[in-house]
mmCIF file as Biopython writes it, N, C-alpha, C and O atoms, coordinates in Angstrom:
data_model
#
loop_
_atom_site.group_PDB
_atom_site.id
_atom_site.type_symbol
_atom_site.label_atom_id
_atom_site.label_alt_id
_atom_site.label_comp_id
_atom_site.label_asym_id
_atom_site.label_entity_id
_atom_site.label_seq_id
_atom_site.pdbx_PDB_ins_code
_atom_site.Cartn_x
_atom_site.Cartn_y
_atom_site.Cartn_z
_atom_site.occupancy
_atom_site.B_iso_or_equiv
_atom_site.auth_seq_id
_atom_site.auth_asym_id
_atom_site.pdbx_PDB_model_num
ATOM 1   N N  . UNK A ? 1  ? 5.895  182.818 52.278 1.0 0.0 1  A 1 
ATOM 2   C CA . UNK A ? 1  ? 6.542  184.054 52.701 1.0 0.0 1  A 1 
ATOM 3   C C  . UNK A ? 1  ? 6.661  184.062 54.219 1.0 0.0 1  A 1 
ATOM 4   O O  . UNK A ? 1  ? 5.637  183.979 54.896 1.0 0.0 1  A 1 
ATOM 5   N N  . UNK A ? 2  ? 8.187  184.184 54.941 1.0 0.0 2  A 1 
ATOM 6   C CA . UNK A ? 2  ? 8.076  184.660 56.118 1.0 0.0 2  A 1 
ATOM 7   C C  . UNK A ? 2  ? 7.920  185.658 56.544 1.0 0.0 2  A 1 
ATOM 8   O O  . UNK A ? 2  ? 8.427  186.589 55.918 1.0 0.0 2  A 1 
ATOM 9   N N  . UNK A ? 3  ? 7.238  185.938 57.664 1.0 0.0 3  A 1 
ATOM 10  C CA . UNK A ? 3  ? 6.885  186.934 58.855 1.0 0.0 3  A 1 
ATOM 11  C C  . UNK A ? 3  ? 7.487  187.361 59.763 1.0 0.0 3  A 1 
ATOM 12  O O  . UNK A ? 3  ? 8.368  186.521 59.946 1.0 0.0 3  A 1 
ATOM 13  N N  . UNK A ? 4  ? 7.623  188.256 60.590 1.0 0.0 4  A 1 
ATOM 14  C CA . UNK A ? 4  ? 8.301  188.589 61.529 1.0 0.0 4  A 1 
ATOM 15  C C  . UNK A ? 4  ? 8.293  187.802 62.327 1.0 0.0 4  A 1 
ATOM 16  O O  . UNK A ? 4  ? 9.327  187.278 62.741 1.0 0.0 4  A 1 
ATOM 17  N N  . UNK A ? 5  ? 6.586  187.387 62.940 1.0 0.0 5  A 1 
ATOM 18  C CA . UNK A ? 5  ? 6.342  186.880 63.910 1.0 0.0 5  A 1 
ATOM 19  C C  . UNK A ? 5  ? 6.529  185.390 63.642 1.0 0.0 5  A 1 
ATOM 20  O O  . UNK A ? 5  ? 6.370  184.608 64.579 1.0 0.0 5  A 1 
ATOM 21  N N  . UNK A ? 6  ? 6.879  184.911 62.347 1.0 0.0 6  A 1 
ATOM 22  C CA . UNK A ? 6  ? 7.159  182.954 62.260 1.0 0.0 6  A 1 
ATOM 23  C C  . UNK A ? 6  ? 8.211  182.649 62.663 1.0 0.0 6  A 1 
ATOM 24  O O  . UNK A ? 6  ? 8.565  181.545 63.078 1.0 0.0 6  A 1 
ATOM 25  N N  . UNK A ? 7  ? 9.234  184.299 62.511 1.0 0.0 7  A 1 
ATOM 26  C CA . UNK A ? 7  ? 10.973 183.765 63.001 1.0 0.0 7  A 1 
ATOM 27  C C  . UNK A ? 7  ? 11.363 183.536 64.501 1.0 0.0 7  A 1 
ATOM 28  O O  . UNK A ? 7  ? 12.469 183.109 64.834 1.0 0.0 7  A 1 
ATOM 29  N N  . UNK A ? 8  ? 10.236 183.896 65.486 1.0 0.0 8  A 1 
ATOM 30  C CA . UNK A ? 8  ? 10.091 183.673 66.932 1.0 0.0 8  A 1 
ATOM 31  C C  . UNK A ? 8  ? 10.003 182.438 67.315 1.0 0.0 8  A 1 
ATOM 32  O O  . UNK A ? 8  ? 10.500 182.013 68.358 1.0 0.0 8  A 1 
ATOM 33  N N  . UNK A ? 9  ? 9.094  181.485 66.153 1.0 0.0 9  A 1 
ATOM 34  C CA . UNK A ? 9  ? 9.224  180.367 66.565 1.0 0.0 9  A 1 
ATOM 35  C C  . UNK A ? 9  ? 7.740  179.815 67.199 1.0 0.0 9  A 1 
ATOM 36  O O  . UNK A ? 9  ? 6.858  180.532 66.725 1.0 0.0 9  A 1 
ATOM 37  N N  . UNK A ? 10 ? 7.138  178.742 68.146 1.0 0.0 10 A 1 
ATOM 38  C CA . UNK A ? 10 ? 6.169  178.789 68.941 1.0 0.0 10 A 1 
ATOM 39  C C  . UNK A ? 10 ? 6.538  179.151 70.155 1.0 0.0 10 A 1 
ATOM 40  O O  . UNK A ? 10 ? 7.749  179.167 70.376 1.0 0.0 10 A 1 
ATOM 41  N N  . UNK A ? 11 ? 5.839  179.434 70.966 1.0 0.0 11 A 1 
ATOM 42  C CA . UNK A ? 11 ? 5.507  179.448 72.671 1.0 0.0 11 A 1 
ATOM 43  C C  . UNK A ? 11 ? 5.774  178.339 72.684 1.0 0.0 11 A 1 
ATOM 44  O O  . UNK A ? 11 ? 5.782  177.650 71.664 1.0 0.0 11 A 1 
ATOM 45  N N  . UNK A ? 12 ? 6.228  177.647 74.556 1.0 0.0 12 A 1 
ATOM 46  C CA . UNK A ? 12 ? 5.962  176.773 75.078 1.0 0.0 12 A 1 
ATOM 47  C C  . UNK A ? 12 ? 4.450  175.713 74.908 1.0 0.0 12 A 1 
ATOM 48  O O  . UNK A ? 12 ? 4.180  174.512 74.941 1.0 0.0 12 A 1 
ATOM 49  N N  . UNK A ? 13 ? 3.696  177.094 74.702 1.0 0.0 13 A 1 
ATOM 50  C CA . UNK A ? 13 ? 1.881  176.882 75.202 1.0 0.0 13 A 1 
ATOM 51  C C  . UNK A ? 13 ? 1.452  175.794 73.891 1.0 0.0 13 A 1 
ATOM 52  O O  . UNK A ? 13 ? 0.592  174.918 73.978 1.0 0.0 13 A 1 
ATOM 53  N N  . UNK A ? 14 ? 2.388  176.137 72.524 1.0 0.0 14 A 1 
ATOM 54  C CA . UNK A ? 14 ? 1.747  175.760 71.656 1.0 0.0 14 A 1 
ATOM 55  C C  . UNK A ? 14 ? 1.408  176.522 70.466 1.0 0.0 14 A 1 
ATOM 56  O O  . UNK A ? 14 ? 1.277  176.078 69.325 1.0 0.0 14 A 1 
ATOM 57  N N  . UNK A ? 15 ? 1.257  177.949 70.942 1.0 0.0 15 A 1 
ATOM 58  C CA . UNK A ? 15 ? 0.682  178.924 69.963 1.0 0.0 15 A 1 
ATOM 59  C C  . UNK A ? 15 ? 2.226  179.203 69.127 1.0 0.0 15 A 1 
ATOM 60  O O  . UNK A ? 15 ? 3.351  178.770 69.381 1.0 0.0 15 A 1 
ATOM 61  N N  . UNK A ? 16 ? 1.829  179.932 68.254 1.0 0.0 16 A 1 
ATOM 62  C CA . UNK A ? 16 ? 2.864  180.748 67.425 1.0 0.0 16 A 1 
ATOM 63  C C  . UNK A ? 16 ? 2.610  182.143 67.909 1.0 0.0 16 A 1 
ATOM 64  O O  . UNK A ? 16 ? 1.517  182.656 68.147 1.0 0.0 16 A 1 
ATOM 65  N N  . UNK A ? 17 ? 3.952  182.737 68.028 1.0 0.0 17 A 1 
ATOM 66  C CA . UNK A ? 17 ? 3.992  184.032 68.128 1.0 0.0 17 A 1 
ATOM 67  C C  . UNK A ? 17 ? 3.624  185.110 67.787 1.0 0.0 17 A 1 
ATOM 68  O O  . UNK A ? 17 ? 3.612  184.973 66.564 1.0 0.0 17 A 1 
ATOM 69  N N  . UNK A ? 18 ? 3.197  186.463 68.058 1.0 0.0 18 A 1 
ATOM 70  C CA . UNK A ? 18 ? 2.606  187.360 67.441 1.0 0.0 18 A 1 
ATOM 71  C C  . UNK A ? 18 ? 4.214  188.879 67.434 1.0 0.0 18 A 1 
ATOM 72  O O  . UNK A ? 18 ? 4.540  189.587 68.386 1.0 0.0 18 A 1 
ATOM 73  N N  . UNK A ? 19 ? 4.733  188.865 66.227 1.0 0.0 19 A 1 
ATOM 74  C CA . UNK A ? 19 ? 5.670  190.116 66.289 1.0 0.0 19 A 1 
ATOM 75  C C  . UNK A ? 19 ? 4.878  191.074 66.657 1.0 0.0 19 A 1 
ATOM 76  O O  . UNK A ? 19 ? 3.653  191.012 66.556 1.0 0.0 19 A 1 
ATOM 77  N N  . UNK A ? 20 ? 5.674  192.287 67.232 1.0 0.0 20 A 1 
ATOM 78  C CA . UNK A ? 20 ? 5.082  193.189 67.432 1.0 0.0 20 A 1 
ATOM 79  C C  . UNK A ? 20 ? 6.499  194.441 67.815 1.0 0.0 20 A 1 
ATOM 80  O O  . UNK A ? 20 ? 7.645  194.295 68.240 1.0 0.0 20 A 1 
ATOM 81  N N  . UNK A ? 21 ? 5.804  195.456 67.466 1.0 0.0 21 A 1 
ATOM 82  C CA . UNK A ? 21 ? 6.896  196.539 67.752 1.0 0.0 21 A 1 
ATOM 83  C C  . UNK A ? 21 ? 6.457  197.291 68.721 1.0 0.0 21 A 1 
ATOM 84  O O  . UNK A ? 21 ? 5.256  197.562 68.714 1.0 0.0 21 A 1 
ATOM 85  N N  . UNK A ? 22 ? 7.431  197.891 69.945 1.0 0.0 22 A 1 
ATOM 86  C CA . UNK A ? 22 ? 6.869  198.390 71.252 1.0 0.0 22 A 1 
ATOM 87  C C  . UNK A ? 22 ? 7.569  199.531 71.775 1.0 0.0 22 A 1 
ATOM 88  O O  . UNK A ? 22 ? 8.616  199.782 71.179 1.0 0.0 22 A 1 
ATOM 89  N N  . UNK A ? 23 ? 7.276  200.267 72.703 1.0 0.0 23 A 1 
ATOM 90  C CA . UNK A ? 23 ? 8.337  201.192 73.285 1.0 0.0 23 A 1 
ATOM 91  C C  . UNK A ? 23 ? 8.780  200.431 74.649 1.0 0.0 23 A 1 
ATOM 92  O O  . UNK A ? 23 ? 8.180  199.689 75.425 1.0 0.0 23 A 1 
ATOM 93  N N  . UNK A ? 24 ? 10.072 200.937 74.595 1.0 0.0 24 A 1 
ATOM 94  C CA . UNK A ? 24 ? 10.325 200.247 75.826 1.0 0.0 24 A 1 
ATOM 95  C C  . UNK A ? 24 ? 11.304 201.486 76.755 1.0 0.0 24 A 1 
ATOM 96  O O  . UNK A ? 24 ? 12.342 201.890 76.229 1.0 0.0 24 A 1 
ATOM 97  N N  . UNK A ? 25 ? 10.884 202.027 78.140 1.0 0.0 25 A 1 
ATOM 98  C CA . UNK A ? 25 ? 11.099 202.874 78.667 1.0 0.0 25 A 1 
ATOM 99  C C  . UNK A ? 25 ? 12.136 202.745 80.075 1.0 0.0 25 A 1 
ATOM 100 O O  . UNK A ? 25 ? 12.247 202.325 81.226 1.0 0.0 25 A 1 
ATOM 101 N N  . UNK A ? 26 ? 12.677 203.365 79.118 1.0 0.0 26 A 1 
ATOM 102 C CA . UNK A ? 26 ? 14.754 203.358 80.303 1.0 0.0 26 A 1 
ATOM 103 C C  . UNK A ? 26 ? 14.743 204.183 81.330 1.0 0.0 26 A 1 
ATOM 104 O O  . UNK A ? 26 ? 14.320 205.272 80.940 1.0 0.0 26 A 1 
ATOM 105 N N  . UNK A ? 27 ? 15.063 204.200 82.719 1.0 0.0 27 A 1 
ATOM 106 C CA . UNK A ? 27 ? 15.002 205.158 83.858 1.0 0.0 27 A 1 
ATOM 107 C C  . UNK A ? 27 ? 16.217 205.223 84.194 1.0 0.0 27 A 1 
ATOM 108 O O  . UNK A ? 27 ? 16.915 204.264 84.526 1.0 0.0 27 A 1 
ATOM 109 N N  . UNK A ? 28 ? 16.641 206.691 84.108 1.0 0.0 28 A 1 
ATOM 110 C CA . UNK A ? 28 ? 18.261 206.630 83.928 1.0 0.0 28 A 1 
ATOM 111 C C  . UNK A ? 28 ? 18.461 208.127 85.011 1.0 0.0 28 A 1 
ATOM 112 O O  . UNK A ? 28 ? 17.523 208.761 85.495 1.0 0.0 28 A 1 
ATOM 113 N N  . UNK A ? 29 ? 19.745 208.389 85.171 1.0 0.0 29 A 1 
ATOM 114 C CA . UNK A ? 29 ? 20.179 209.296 85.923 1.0 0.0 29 A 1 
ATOM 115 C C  . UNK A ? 29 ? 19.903 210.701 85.218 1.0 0.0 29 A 1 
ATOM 116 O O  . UNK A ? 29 ? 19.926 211.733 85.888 1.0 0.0 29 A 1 
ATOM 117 N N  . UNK A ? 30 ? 19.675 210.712 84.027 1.0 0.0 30 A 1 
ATOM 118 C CA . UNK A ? 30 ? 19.195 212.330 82.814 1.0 0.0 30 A 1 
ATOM 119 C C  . UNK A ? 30 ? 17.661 211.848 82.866 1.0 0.0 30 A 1 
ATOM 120 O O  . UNK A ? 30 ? 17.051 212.594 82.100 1.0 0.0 30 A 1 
ATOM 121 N N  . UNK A ? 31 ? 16.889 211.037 83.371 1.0 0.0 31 A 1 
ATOM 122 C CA . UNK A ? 31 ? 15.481 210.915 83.311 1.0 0.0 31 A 1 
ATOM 123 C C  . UNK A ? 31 ? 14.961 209.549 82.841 1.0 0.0 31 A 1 
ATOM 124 O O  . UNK A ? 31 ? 15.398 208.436 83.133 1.0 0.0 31 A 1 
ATOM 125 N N  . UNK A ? 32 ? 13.892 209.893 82.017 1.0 0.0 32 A 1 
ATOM 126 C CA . UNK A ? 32 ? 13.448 208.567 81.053 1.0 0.0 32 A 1 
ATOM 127 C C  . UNK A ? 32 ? 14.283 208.499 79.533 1.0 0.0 32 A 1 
ATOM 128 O O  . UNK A ? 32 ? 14.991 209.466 79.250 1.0 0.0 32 A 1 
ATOM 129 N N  . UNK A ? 33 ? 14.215 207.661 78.829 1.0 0.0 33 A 1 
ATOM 130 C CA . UNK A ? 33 ? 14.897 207.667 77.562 1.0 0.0 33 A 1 
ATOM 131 C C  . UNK A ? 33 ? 13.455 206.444 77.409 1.0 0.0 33 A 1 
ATOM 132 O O  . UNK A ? 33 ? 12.779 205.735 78.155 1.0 0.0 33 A 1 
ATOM 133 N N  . UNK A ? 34 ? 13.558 206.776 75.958 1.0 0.0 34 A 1 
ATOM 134 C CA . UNK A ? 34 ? 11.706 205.822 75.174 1.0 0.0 34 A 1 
ATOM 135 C C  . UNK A ? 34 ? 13.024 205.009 74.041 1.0 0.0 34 A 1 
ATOM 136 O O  . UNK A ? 34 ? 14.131 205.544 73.974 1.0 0.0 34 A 1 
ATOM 137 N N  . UNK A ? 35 ? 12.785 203.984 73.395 1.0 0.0 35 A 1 
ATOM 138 C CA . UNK A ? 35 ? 13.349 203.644 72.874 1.0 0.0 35 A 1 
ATOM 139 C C  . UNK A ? 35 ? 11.855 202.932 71.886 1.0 0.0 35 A 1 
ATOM 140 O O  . UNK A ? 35 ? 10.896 202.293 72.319 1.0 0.0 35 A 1 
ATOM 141 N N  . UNK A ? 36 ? 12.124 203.294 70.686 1.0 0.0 36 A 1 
ATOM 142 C CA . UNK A ? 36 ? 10.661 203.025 70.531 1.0 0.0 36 A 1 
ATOM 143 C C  . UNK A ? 36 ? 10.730 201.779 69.021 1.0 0.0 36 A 1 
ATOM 144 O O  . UNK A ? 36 ? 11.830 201.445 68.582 1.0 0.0 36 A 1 
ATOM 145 N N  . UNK A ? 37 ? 9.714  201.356 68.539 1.0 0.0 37 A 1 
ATOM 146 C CA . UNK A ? 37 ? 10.123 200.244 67.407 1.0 0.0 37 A 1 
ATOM 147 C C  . UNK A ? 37 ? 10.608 199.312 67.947 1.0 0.0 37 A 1 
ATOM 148 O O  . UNK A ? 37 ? 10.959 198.467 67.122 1.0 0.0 37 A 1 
ATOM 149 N N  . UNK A ? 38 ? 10.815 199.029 69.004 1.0 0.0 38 A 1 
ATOM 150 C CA . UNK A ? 38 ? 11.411 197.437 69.694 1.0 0.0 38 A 1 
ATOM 151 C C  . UNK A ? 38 ? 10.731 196.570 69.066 1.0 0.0 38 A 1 
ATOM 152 O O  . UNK A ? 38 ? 9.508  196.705 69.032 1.0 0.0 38 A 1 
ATOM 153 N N  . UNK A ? 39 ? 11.458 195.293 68.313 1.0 0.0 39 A 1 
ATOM 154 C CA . UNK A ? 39 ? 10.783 194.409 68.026 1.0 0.0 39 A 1 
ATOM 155 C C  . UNK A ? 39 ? 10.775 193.065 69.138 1.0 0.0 39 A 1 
ATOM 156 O O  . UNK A ? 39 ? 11.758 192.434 69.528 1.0 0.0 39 A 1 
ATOM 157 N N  . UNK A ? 40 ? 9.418  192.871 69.481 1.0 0.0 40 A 1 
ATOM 158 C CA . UNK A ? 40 ? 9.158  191.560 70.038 1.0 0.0 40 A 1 
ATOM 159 C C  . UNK A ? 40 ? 8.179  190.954 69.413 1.0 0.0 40 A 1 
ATOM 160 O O  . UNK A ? 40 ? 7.462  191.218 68.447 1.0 0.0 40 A 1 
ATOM 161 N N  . UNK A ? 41 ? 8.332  189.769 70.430 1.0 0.0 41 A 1 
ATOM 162 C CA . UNK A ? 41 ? 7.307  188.240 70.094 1.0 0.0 41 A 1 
ATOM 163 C C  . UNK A ? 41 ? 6.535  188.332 71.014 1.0 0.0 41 A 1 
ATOM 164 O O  . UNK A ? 41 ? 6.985  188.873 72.024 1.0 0.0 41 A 1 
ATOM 165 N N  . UNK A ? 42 ? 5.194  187.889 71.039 1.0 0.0 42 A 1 
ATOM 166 C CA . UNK A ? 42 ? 4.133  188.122 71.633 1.0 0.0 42 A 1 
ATOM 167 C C  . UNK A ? 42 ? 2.928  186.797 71.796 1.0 0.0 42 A 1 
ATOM 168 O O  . UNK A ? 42 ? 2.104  186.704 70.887 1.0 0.0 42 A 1 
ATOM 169 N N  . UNK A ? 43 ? 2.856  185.761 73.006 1.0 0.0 43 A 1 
ATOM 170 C CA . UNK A ? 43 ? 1.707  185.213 72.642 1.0 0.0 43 A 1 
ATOM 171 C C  . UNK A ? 43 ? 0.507  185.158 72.714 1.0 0.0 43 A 1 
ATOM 172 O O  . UNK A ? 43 ? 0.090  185.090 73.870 1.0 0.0 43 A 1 
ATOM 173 N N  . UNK A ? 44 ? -0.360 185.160 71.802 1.0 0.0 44 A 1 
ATOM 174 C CA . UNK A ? 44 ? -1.644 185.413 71.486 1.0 0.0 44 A 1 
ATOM 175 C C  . UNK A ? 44 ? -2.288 184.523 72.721 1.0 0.0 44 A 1 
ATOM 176 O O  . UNK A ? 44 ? -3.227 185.036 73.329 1.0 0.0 44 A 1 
ATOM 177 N N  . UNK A ? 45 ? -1.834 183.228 73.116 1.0 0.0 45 A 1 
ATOM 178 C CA . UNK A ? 45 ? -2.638 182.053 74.560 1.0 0.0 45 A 1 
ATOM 179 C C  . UNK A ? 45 ? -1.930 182.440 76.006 1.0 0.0 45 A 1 
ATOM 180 O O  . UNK A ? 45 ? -2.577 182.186 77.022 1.0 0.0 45 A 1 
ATOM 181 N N  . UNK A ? 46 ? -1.130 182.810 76.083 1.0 0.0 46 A 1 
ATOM 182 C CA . UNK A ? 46 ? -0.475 183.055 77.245 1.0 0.0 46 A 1 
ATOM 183 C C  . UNK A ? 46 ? 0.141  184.054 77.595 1.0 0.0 46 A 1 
ATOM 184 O O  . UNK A ? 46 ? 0.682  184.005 78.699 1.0 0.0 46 A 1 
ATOM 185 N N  . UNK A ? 47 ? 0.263  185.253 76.805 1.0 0.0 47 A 1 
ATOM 186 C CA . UNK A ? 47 ? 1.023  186.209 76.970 1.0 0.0 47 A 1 
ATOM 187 C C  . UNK A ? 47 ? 2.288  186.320 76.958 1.0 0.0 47 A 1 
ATOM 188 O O  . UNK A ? 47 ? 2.685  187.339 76.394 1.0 0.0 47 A 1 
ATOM 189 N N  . UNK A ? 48 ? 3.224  185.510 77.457 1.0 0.0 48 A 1 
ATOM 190 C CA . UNK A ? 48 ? 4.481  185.095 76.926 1.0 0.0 48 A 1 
ATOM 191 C C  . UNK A ? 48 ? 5.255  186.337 75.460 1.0 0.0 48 A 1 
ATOM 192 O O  . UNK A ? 48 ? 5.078  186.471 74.250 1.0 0.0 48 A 1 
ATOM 193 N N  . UNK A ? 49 ? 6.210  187.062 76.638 1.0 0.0 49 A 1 
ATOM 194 C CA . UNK A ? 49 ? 7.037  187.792 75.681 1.0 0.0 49 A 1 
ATOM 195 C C  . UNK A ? 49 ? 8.123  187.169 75.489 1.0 0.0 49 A 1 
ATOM 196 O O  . UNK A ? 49 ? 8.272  186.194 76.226 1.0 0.0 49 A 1 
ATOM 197 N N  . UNK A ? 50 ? 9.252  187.459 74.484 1.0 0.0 50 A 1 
ATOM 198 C CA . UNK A ? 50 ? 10.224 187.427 73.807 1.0 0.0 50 A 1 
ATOM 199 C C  . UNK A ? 50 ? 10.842 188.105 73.503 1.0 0.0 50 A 1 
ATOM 200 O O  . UNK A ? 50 ? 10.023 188.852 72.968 1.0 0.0 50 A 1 
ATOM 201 N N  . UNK A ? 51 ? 11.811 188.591 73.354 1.0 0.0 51 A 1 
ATOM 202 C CA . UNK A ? 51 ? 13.075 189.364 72.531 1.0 0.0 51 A 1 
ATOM 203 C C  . UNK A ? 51 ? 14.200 188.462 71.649 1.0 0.0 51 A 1 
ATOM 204 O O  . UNK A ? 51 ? 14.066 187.321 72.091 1.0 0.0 51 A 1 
ATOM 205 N N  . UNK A ? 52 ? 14.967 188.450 70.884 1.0 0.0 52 A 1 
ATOM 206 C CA . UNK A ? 52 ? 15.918 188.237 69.882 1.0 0.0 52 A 1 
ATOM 207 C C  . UNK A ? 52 ? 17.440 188.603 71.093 1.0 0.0 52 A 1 
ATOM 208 O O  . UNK A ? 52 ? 17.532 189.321 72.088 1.0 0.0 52 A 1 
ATOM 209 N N  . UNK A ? 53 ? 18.116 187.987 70.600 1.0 0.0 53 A 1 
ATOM 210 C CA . UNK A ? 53 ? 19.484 188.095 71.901 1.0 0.0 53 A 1 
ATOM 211 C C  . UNK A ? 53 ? 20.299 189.553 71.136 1.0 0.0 53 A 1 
ATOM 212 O O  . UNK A ? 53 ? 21.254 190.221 71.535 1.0 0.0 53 A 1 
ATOM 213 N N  . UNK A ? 54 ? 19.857 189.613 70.492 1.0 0.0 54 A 1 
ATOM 214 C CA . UNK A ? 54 ? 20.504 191.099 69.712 1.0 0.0 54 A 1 
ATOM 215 C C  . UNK A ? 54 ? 19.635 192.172 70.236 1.0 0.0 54 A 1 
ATOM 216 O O  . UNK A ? 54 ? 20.180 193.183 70.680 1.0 0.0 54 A 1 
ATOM 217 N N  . UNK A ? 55 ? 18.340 192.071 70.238 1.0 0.0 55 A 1 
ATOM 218 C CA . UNK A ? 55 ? 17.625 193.761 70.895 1.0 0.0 55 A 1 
ATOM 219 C C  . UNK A ? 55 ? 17.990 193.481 72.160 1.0 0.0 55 A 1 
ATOM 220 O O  . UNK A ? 55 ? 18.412 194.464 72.768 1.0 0.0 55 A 1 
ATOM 221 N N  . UNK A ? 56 ? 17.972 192.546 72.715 1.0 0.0 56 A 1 
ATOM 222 C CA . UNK A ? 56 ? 18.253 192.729 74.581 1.0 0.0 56 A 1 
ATOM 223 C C  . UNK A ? 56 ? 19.487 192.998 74.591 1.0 0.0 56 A 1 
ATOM 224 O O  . UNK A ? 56 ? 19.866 193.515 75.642 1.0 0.0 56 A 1 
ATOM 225 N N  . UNK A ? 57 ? 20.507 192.789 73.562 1.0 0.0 57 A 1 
ATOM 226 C CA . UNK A ? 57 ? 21.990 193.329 73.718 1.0 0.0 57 A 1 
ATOM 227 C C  . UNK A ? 57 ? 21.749 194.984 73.731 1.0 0.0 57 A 1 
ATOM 228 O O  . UNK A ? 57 ? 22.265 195.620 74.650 1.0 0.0 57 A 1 
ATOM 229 N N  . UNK A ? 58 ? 20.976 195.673 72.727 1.0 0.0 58 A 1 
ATOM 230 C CA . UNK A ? 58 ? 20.437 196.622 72.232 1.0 0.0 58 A 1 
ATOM 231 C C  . UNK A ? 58 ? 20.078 197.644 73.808 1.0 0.0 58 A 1 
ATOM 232 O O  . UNK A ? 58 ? 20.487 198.610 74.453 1.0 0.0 58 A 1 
ATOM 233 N N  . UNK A ? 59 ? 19.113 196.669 73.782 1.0 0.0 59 A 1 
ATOM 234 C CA . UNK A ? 59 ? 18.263 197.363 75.247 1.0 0.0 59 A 1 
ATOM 235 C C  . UNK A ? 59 ? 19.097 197.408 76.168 1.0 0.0 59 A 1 
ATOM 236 O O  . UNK A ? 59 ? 18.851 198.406 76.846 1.0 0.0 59 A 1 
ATOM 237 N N  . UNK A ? 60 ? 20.041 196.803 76.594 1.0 0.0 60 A 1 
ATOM 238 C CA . UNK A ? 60 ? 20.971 196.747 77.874 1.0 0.0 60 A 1 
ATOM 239 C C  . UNK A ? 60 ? 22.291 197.364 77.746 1.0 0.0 60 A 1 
ATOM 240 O O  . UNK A ? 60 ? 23.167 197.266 78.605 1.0 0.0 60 A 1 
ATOM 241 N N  . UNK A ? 61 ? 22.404 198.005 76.641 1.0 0.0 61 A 1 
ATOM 242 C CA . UNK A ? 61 ? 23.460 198.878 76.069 1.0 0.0 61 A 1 
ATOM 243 C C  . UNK A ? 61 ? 22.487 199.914 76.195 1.0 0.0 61 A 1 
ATOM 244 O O  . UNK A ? 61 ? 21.977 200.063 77.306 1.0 0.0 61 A 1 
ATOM 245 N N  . UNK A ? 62 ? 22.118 200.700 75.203 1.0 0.0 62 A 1 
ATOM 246 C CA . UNK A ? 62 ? 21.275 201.686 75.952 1.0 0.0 62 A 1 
ATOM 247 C C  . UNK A ? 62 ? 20.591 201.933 77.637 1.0 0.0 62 A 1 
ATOM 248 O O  . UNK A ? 62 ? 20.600 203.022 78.211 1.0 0.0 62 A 1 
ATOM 249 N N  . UNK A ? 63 ? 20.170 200.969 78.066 1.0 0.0 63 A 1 
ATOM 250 C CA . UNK A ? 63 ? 20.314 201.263 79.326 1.0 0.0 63 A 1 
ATOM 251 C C  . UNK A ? 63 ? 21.239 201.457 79.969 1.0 0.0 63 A 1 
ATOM 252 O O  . UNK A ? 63 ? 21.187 202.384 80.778 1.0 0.0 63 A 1 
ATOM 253 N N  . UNK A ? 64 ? 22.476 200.630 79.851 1.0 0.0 64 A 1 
ATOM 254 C CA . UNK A ? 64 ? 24.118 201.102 80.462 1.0 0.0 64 A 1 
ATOM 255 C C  . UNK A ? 64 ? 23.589 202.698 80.631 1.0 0.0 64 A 1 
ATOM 256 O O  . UNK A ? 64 ? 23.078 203.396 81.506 1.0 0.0 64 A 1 
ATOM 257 N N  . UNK A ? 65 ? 23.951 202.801 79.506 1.0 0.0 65 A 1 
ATOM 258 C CA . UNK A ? 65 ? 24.459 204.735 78.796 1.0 0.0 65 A 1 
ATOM 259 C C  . UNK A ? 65 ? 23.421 205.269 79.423 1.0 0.0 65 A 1 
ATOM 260 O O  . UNK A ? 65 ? 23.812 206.406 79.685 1.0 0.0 65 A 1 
ATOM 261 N N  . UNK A ? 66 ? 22.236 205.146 79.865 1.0 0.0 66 A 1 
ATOM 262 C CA . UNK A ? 66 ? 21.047 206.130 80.343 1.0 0.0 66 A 1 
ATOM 263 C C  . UNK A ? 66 ? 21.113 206.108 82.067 1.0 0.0 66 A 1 
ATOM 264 O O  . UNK A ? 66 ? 20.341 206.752 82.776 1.0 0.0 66 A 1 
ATOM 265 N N  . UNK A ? 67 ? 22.037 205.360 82.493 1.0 0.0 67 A 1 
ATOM 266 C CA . UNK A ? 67 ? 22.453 205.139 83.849 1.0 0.0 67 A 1 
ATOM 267 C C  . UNK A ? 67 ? 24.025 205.810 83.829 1.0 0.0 67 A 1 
ATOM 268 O O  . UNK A ? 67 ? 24.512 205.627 84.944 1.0 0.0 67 A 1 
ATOM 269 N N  . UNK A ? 68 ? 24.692 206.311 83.201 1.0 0.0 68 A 1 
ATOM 270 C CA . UNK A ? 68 ? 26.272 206.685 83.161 1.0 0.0 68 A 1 
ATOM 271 C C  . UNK A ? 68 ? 26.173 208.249 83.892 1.0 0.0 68 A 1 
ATOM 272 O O  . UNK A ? 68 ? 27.193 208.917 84.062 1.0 0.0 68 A 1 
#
C-alpha cells in the first residue's frame, strides 16, 4: 500500500520522506490569509522540505490574489 509520504520519493540525505499537512501563512495587502492542509514532504535526517509542483502552483496563486 502507498503512502503519502512514499510518493515524495527519498531526500538527497538518503532518508525517505515524511508527508505531512501544514499551514502555510500569506501576507497580503487585506492582512494574513492561513491556507491550511498543505500537503508536504518532510525529512526525518535533514529537515529538507518539499512541495508537489501543483501545491506551489496552488500557493503562488493564492498568494497572487492576497497581494491584489
Amino acid at each position: 500500500m502507498e503512502t503519502l509520504g512514499s510518493s515524495y520519493g527519498a531526500c538527497t540525505c538518503g532518508a525517505e520522506f515524511d508527508a505531512r499537512l501544514v499551514e502555510v501563512r500569506l501576507s497580503g495587502t487585506d492582512g494574513a490569509e492561513v491556507l491550511r492542509d498543505v500537503p508536504l514532504a518532510a525529512c526525518p535526517n535533514c529537515g529538507v522540505r518539499v512541495y508537489k509542483a501543483a501545491v506551489l502552483e496552488r500557493i503562488e496563486a493564492a498568494y497572487g490574489a492576497s497581494r491584489a
